[in-house]
ROPATI-146275 format. One record per residue (C-alpha): chain; residue number from 1; residue in one letter; x, y, z. Coordinates in steps of 0.02 Angstrom, whole numbers, plus 50000, padded with zeros to 5 digits. Layout:
# residues N
<'A',NUM,'a',<X,Y,Z>> ...
# end
This chain:
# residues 532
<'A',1,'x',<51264,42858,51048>> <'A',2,'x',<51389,43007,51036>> <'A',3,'x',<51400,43072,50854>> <'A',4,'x',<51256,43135,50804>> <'A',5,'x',<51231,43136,50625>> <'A',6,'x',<51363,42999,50605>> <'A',7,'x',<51316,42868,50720>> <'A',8,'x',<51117,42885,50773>> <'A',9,'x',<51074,42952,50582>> <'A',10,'x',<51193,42832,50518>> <'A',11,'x',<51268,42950,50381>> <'A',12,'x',<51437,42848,50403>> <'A',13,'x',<51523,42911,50244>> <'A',14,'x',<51596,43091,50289>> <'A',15,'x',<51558,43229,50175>> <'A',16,'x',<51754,43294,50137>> <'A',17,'x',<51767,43419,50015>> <'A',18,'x',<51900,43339,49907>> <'A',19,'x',<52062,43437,49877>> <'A',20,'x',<52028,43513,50045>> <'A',21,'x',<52100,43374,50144>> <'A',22,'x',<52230,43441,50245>> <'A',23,'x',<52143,43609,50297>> <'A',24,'x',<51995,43479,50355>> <'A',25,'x',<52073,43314,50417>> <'A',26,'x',<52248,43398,50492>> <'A',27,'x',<52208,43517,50649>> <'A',28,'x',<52081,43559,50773>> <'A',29,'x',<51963,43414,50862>> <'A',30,'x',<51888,43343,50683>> <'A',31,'x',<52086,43305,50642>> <'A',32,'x',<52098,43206,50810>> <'A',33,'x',<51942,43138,50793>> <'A',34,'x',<52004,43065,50613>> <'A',35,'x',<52165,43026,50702>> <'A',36,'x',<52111,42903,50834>> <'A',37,'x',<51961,42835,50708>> <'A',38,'x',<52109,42774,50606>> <'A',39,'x',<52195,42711,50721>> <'A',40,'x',<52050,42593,50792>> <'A',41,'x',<52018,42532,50612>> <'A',42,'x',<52210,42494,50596>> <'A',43,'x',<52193,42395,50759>> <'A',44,'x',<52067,42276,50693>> <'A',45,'x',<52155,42260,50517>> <'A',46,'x',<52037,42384,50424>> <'A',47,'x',<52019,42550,50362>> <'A',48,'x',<51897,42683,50329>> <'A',49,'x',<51941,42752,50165>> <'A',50,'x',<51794,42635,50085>> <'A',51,'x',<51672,42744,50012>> <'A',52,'x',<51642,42868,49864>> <'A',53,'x',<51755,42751,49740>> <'A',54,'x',<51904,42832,49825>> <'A',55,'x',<52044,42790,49922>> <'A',56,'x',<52066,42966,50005>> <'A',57,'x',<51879,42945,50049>> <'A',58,'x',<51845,42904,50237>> <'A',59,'x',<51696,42836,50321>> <'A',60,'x',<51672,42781,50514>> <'A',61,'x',<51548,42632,50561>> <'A',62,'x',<51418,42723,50705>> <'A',63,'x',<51476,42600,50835>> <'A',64,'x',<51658,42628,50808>> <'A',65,'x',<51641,42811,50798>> <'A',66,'x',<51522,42807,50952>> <'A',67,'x',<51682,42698,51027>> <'A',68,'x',<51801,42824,50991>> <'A',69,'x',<51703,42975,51050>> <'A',70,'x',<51651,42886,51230>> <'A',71,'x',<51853,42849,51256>> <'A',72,'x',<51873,43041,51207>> <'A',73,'x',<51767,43113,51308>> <'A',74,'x',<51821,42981,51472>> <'A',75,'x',<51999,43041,51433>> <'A',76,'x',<51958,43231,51474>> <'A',77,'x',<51844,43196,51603>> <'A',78,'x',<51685,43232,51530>> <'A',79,'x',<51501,43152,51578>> <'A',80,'x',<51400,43088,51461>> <'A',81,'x',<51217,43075,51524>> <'A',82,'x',<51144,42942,51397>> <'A',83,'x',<50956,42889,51367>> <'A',84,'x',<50910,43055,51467>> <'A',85,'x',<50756,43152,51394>> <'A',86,'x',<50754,43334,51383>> <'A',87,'x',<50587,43393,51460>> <'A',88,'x',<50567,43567,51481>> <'A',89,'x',<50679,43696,51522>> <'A',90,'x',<50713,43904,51556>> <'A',91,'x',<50827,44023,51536>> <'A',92,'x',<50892,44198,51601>> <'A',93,'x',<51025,44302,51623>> <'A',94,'x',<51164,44180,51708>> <'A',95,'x',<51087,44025,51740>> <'A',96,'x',<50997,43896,51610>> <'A',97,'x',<50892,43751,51702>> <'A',98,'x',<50812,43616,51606>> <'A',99,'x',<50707,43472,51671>> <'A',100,'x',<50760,43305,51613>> <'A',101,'x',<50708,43113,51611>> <'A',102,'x',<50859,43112,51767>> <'A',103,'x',<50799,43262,51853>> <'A',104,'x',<50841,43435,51843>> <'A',105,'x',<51015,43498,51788>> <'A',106,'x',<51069,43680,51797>> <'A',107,'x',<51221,43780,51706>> <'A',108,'x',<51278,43963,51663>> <'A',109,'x',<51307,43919,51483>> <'A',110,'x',<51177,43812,51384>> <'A',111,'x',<51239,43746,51205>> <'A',112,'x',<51115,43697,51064>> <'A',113,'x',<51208,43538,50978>> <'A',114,'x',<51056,43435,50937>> <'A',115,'x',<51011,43366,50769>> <'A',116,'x',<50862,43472,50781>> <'A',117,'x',<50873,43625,50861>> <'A',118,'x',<50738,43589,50999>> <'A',119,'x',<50824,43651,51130>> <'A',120,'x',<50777,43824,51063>> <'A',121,'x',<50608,43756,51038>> <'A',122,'x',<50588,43688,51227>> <'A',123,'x',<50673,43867,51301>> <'A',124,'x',<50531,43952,51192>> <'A',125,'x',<50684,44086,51124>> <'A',126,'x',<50680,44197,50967>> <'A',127,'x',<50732,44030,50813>> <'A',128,'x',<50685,43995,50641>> <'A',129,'x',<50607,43867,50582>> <'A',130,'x',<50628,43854,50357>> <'A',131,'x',<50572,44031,50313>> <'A',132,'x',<50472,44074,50468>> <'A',133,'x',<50512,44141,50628>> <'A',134,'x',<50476,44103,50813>> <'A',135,'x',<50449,44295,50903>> <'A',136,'x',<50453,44197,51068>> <'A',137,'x',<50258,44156,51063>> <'A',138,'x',<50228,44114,50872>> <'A',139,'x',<50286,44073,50728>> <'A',140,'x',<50252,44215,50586>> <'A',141,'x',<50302,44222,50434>> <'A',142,'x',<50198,44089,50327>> <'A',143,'x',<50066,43904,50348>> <'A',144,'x',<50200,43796,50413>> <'A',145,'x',<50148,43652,50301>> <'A',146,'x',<50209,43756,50155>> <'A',147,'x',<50367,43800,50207>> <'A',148,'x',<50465,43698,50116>> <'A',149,'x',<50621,43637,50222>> <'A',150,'x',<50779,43498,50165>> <'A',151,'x',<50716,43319,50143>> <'A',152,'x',<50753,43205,50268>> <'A',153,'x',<50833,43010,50252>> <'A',154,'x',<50786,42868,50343>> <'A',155,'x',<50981,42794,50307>> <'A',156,'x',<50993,42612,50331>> <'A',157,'x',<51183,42515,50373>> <'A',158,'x',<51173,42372,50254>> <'A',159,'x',<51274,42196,50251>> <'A',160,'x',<51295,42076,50106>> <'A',161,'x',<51250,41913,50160>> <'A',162,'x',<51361,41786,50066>> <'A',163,'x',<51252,41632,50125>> <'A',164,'x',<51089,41716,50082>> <'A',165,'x',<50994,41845,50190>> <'A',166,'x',<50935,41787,50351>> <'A',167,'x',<50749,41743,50340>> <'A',168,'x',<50702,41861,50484>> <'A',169,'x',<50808,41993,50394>> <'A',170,'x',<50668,41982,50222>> <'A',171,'x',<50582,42127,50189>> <'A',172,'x',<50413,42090,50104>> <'A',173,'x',<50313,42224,49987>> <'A',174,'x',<50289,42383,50120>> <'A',175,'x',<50155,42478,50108>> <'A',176,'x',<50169,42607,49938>> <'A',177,'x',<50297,42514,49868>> <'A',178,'x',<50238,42555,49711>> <'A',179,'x',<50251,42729,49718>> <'A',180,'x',<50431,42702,49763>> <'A',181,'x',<50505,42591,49627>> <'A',182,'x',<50497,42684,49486>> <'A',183,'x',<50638,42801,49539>> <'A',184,'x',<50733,42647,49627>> <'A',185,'x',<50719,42550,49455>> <'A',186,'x',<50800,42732,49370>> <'A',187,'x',<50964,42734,49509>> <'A',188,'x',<51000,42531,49578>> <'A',189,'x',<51107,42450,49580>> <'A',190,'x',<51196,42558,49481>> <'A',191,'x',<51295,42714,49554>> <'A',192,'x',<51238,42879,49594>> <'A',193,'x',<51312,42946,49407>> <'A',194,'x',<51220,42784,49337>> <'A',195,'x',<51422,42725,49250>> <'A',196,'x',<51439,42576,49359>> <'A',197,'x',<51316,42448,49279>> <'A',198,'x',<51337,42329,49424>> <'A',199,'x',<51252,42230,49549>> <'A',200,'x',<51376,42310,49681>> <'A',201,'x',<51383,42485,49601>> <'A',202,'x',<51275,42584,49725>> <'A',203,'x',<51363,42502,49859>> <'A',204,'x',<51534,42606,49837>> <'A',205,'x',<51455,42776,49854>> <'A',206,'x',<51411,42740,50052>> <'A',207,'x',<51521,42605,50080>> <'A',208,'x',<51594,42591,50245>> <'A',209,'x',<51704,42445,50335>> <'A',210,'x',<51643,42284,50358>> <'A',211,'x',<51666,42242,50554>> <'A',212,'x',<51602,42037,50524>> <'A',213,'x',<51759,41939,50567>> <'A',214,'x',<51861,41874,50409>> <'A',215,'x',<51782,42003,50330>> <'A',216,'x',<51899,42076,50163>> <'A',217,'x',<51958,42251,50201>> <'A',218,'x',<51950,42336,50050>> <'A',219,'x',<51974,42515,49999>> <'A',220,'x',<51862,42632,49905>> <'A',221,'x',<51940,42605,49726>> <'A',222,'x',<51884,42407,49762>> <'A',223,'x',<51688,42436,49750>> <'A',224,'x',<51652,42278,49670>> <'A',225,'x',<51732,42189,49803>> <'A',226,'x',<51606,42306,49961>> <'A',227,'x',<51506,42198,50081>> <'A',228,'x',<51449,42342,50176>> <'A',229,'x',<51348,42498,50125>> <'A',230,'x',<51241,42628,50202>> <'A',231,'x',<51070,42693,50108>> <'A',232,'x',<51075,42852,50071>> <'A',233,'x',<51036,42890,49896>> <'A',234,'x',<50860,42904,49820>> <'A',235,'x',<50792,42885,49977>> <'A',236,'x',<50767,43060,50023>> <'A',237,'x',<50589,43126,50099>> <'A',238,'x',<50512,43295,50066>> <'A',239,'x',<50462,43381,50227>> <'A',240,'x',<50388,43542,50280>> <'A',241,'x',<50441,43667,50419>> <'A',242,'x',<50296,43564,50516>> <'A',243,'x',<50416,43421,50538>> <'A',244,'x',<50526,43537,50665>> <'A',245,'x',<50378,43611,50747>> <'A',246,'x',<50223,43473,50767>> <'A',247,'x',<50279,43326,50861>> <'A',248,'x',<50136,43223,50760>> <'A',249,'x',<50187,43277,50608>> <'A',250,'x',<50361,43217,50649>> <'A',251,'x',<50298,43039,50680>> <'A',252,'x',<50202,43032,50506>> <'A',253,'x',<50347,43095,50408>> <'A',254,'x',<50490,42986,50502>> <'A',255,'x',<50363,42835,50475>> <'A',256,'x',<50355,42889,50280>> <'A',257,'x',<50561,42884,50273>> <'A',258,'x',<50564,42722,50350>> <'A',259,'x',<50439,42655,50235>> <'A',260,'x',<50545,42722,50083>> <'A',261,'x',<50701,42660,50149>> <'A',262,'x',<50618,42477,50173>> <'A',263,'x',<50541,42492,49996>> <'A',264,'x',<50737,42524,49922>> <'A',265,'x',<50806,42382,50011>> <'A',266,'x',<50628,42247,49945>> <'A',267,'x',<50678,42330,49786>> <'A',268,'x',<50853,42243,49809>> <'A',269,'x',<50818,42100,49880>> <'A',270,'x',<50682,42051,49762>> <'A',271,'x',<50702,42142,49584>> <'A',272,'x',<50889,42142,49597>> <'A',273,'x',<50908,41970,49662>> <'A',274,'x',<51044,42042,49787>> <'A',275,'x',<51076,41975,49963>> <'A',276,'x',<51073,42141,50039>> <'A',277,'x',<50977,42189,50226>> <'A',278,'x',<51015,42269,50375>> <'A',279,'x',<51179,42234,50485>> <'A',280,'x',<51160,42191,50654>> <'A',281,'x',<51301,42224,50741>> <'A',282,'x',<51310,42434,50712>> <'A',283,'x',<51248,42463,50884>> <'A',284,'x',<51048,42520,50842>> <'A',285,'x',<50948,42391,50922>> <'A',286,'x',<51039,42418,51092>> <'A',287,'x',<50972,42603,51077>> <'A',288,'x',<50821,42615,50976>> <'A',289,'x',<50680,42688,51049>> <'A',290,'x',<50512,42590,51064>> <'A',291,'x',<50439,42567,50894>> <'A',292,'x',<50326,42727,50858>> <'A',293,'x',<50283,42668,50682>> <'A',294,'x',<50093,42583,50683>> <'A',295,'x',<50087,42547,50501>> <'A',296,'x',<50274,42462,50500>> <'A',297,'x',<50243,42343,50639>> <'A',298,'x',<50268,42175,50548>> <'A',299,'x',<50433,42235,50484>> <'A',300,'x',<50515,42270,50662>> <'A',301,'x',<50647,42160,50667>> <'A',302,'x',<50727,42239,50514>> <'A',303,'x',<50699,42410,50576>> <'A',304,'x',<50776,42396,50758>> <'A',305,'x',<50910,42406,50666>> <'A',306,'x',<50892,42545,50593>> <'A',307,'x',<50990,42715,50644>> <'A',308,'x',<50862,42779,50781>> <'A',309,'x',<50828,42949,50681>> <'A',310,'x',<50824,42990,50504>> <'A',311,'x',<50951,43099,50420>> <'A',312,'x',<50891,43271,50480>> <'A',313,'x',<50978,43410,50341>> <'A',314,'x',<50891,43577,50393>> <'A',315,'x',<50872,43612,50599>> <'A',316,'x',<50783,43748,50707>> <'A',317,'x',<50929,43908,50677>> <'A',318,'x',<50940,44006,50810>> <'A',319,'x',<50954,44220,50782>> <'A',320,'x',<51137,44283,50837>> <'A',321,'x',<51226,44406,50850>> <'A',322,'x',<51275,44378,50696>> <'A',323,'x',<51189,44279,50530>> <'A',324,'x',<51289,44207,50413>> <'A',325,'x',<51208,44233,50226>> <'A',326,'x',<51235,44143,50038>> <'A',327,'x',<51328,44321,49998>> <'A',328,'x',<51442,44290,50148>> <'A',329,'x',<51497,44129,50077>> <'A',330,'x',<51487,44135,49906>> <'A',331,'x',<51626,44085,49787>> <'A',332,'x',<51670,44165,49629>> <'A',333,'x',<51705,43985,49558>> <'A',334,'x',<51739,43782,49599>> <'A',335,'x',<51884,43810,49736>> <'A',336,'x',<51888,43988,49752>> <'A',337,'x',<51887,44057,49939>> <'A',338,'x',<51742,44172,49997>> <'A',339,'x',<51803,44323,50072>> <'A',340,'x',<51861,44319,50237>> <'A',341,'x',<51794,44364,50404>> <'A',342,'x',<51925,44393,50543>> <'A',343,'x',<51806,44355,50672>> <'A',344,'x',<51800,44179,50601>> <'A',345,'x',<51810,44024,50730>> <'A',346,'x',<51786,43892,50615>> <'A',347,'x',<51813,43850,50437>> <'A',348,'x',<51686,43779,50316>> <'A',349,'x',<51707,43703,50136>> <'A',350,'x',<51568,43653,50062>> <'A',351,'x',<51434,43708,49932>> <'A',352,'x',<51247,43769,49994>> <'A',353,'x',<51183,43594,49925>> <'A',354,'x',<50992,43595,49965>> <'A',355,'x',<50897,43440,49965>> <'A',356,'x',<50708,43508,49951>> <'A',357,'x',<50660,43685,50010>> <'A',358,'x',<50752,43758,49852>> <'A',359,'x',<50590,43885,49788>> <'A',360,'x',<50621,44064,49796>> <'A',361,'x',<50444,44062,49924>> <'A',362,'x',<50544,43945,50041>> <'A',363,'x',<50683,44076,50093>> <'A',364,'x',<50695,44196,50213>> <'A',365,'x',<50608,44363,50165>> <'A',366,'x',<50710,44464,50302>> <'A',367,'x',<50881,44415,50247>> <'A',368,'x',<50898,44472,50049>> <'A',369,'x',<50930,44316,49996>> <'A',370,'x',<50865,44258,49820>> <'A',371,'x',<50896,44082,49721>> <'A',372,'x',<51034,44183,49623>> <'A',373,'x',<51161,44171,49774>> <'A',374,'x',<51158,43989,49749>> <'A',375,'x',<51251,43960,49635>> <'A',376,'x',<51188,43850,49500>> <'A',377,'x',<51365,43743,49460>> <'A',378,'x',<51464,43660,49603>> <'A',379,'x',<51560,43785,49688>> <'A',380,'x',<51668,43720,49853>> <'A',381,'x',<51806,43831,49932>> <'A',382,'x',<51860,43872,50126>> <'A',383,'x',<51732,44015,50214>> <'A',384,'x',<51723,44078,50357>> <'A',385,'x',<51609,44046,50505>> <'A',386,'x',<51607,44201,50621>> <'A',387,'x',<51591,44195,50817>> <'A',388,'x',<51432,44313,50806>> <'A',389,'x',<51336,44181,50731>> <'A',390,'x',<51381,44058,50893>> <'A',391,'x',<51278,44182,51029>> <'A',392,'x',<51099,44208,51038>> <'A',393,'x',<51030,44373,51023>> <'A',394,'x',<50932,44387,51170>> <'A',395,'x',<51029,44253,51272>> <'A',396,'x',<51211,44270,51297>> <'A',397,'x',<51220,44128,51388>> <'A',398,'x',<51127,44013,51250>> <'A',399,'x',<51253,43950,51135>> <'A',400,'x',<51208,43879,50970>> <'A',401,'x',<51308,43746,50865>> <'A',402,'x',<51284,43604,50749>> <'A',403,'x',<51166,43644,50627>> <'A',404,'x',<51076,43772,50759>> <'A',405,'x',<51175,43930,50706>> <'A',406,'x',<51128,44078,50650>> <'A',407,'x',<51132,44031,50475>> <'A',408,'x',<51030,44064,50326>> <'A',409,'x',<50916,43928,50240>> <'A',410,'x',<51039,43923,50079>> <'A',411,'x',<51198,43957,50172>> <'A',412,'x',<51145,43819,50320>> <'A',413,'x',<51139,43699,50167>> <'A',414,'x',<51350,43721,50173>> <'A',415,'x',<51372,43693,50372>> <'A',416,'x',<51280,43522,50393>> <'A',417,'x',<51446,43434,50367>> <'A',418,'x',<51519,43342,50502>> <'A',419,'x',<51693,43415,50514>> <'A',420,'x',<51607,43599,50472>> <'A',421,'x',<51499,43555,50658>> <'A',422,'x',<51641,43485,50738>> <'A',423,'x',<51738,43631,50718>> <'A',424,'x',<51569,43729,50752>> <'A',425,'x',<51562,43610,50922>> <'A',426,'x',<51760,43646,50965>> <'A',427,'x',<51730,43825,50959>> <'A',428,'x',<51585,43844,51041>> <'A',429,'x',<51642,43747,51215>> <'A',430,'x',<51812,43841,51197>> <'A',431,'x',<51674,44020,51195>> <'A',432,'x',<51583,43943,51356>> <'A',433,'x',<51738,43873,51437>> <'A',434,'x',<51809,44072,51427>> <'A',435,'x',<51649,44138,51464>> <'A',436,'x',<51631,44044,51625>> <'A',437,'x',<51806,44038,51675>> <'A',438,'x',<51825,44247,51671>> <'A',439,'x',<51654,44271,51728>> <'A',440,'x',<51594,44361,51582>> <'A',441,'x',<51452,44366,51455>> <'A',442,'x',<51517,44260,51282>> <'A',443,'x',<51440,44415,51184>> <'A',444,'x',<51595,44535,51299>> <'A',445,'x',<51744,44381,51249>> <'A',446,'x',<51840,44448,51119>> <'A',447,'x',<51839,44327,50968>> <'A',448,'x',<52018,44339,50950>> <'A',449,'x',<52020,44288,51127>> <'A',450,'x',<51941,44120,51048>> <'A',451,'x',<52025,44104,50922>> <'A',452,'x',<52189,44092,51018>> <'A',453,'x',<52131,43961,51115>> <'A',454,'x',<52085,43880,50973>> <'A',455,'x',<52239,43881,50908>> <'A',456,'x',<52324,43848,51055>> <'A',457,'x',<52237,43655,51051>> <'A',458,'x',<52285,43646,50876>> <'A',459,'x',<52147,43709,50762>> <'A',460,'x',<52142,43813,50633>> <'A',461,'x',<52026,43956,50592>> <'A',462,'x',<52100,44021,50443>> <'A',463,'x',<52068,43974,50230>> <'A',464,'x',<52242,43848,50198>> <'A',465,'x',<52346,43739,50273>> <'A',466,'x',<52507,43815,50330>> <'A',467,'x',<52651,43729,50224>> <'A',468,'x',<52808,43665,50331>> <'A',469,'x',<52695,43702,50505>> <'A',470,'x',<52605,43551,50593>> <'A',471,'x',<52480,43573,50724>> <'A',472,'x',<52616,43495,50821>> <'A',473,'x',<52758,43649,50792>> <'A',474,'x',<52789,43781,50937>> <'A',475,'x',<52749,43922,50835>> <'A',476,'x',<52592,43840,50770>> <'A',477,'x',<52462,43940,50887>> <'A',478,'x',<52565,44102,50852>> <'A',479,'x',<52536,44109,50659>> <'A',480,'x',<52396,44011,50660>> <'A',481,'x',<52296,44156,50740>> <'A',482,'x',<52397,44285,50640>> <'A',483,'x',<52321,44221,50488>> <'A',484,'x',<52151,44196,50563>> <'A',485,'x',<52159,44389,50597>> <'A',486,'x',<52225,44410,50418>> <'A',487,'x',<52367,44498,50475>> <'A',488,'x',<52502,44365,50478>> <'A',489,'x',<52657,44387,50331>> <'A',490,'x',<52588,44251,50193>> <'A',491,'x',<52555,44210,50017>> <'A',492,'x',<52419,44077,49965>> <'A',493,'x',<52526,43942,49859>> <'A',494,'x',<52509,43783,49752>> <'A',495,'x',<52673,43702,49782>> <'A',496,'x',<52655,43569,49879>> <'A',497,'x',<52494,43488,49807>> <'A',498,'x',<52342,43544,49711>> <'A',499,'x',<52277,43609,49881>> <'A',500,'x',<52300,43772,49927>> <'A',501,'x',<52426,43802,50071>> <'A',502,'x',<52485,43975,50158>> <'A',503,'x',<52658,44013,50127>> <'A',504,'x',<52722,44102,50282>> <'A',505,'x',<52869,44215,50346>> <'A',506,'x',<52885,44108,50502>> <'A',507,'x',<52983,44237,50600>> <'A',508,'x',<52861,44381,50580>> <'A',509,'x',<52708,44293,50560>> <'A',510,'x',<52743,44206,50730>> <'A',511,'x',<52808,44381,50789>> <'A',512,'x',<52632,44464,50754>> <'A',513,'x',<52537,44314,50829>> <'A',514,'x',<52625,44332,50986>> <'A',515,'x',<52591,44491,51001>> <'A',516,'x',<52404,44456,50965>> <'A',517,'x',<52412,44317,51095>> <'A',518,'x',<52464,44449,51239>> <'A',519,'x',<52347,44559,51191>> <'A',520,'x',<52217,44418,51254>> <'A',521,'x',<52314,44353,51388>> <'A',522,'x',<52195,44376,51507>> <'A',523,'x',<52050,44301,51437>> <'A',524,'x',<52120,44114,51338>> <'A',525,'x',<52110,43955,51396>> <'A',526,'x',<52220,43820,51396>> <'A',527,'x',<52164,43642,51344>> <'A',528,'x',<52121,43557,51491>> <'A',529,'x',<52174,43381,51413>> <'A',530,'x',<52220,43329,51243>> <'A',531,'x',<52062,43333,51178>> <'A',532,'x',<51981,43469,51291>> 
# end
């Protein structure tokens, strides 16, 4: 499945940071991506603004977003190579060639997207892994199995079964169920804030559409009336840095998330009285790997169709150019903007929320980072995401996105997101694209040289929306990149909405990007379709 995250974790309900919504949802390939999402749901009657209690909420079923993605990527020519296995791989100056499950494929440019970050694990380059690091032989720094990491979820994509749950969809007591319901019986089925006292309250947080014909399409504000959910909430599992670096230790702890995730939805079933299991028509038992779970074997036909991986919050990070730190993203308060980077090709929003790994022995001891640049009370605002921290150190030609950048524990907890590695995605295959195109390392493209190709297929690097300029105007690119250089004629402003918006002189702010755009003539690229 294409998605990541989204479709083969299953976290369906997107992680917006409210009061942000136009900076997130209106440019760059996330906005398209939301674009043509809605527009499939409209075509079947439905909508994805479900979850959260909200009606400005959105949230994708995985096969619908995997849908949308595959007719993406066919419309600008791009090959997807699906149920192919990574096996082994090198790298040097100009050429990456990894051995796969198809045979071997070969490139200039090699990008880390995975969940996991074990592409920098199988090319054996410089990574971290929680608070130690890989030198290229070992890992120094600490005993793996104390280095605590972010939990990870075993999410399950849950239907409510009007007639009664299917008898093959029961799940009996699982193994340590005990240990389990105690903190179920504290959270379900009430919300995550524990004010909904109702059998269907947990259901709104997650809640995504219901694709079973006939099925009632209601919004996020209509909880009580939500037929289908995703778990994922109280289900979390504590990890070590071992889980991204023993294969066996993987197994154990995936099998423990699965376990938990089956104990929540017993828990439902049989202490709530609610006709809640797994739905069967989200795509996972088409793509599920061979059950790997020894102790879980008599509950397989609920857990094929489960996402194939669990929830995966904290990856391999790979060391860049640049690393991007809690300082260079902290906010003075709740909606405040950190301070800007001009080198900035992509935009995050989001607080470092850390799910496990949050000791002061679990961070980095190179970086200067303490538990006192997290801040202790919510604190969302626009930061920026600097090009440095898309290029390996050692490897120009090893790209790193998703979660794989070169990130700090507390400040990765902020760029997990999905529109945050969209936009981290976007920018680095516009970098490679340039990179190969001009015949030049990605550490020699200017980032401004990025950025105004970014801007040129409709994203924007920069803190605000621009009021009165679409995506869609001809002097978009222009002062789009003017402000991402922090250089274009503007003045942050409330006027339109509670979100923050740039107020621009049009004339000279599209003046100065102009001029900005000649200066890098020679190295941007255009889009090579309309969602290249």
């Amino acid at each position: 499945m294409l998605g990541g995250q989204a479709t083969t974790s299953g976290v369906c309900a997107f992680d917006l940071t409210f009061g942000f919504e136009r900076l997130i949802n209106g440019y760059g390939l996330w906005g398209e991506l939301v674009s043509e999402l809605r527009a499939e749901y409209r075509s079947r009657g439905l909508n994805p603004n479900t979850c959260r209690y909200r009606n400005d909420s959105l949230a994708a079923n995985p096969v619908v977003t995997d849908l949308v993605l595959s007719r993406m990527a066919k419309q600008s020519n791009v090959s997807v190579l699906r149920r192919t296995a990574v096996l082994s791989g090198t790298i040097q100056a100009g050429r990456v060639s990894l051995a796969t499950s198809r045979g071997i494929i070969t490139g200039q440019i090699a990008i880390d997207a995975t969940e996991d970050g074990s592409l920098l694990s199988t090319l054996r380059v410089r990574h971290r892994a929680g608070r130690l690091k890989f030198d290229g032989e070992n890992y120094v720094g600490s005993d793996p199995e104390r280095c605590g990491i972010q939990d990870i979820t075993q999410v399950a994509c849950l239907q409510y079964y009007e007639g009664g749950v299917p008898s093959e969809l029961l799940v009996d007591e699982p193994p340590n169920y005990r240990l389990h319901r105690r903190l179920f019986a504290r959270s379900y089925p009430s919300d995550p804030n524990g004010s909904r006292d109702h059998p269907r309250g947990f259901a709104g947080y997650r809640a995504t559409p219901d694709l079973t014909d006939g099925a009632y399409p209601y919004m996020g504000s209509e909880w009580e009336k939500v037929t289908r959910t995703a778990l994922n909430f109280r289900n979390d599992h504590a990890i070590t840095a071992s889980y991204l670096i023993n294969p066996s230790r993987r197994d154990f702890e995936d099998q423990q998330a699965a376990e938990k995730t089956l104990a929540l939805i017993h828990f439902l079933q049989k202490e709530c009285g609610q006709p809640w299991s797994v739905a069967t028509d989200e795509g996972f038992a088409a793509v599920r790997r061979p059950r790997r779970f020894p102790d879980l074997r008599a509950f397989d036909a609920v857990l094929c169709h489960f996402p194939p991986k669990p929830y995966i919050r904290e990856s391999l990070r790979g060391i860049g150019l640049t690393t991007l730190t809690a300082k260079d993203i902290f906010r003075m308060s709740n909606r405040g903007t950190a301070r800007w980077n001009s080198d900035a090709i992509a935009v995050g929003t989001y607080p470092p929320d850390l799910h496990g790994g949050r000791e002061e022995s679990d961070l980095e001891p190179d970086l200067n980072e303490s538990l006192s640049d997290k801040p202790a009370t919510w604190r969302e605002g626009p930061f920026a995401i600097p090009m440095g921290t898309l290029i390996h150190a050692d490897y120009p030609n090893l790209l790193l996105a998703e979660k794989n950048i070169s990130v700090s524990r507390i400040a990765s907890g902020a760029v997990r997101l999905h529109p945050t590695v969209v936009a981290i995605g976007e920018a680095a295959g516009t970098l490679a694209a340039i990179s190969v195109r001009k015949k030049i390392d990605t550490s020699d493209v200017p980032a401004t040289a990025v950025q105004a190709s970014l801007t040129r297929g409709g994203a924007l690097p920069a803190q605000h929306a621009i009021l009165g300029v679409s995506r869609d105007d001809e002097d978009f690119p222009d002062i789009a990149l003017a402000l991402a250089r922090s250089v274009a004629i503007s003045t942050p402003s409330r006027i339109e909405s509670s979100e923050p918006v740039f107020e621009v002189n049009r004339e000279i702010s599209a003046r100065i990007g102009r001029e900005l755009m000649n200066s890098v003539r020679d190295f941007t690229v255009s889009p090579l379709a309309k969602h290249s």
